[in-house]
N, C-alpha and C positions, 0 to 999 in steps of 0.2 A: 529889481530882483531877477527876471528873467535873465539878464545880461549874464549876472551870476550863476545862474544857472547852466546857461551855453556854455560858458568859459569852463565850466567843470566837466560836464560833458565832454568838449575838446581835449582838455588835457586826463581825463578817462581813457579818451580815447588813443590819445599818444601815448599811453604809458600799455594799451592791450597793443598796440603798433610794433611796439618795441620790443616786448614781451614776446608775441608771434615772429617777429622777424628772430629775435635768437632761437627758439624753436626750431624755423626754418632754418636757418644758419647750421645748426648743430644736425641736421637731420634726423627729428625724432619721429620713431615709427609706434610708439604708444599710441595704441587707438583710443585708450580713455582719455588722454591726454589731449589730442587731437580732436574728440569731441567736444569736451570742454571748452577747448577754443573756440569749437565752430559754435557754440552754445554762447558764450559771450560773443561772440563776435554778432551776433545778433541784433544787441545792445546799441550798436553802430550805423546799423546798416542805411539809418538817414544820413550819414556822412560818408560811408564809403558806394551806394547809389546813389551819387546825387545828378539829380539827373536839371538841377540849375544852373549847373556849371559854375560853382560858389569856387572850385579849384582851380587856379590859376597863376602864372609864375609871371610875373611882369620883365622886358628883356630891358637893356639901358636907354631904347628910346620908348619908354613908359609903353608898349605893344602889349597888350595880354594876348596869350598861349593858353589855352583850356589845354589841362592836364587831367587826368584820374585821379582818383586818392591817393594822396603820397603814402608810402609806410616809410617810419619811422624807425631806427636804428642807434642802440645802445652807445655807438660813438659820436651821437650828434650827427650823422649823416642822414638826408633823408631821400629818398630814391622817389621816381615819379616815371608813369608814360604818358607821353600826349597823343591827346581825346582819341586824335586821328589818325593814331598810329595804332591803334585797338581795333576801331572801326573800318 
């Protein structure tokens, strides 16, 4: 049942991703609106600190790249920076 549970979690979490990225997209200056997000966003914040380095993009000779939290985007796109490009 836990599995079940992460997985819902996860996809919670893609769908507030997605959600905030059009927000940003659109550039909305609603401050209650903006709270809110930052208030759910909360809800996450064991996936987007993760300080496991659980995020990571595999290249074609199987290499893992530690990357940051991806966000997610309404077209199916999802955007990423790596670890080491922040740092």
């Amino acid at each position: 049942m836990a599995e079940l549970s992460e997985n819902k979690h996860l996809a919670d979490f893609i769908k507030f991703s997605i959600k905030d990225s059009i927000l940003l997209g659109e550039g909305v200056q609603d401050d209650d609106l903006i709270f809110a997000q930052a208030e759910e966003e909360k809800k996450f914040l064991d996936l987007i600190v993760d300080t496991a380095t659980d995020w990571y993009i595999l290249n074609e000779k199987g290499e893992k790249s530690i990357i940051l939290c991806p966000i997610f985007h309404e077209d199916d796109q999802i955007t990423w920076m790596k670890d080491s490009d922040y740092f």
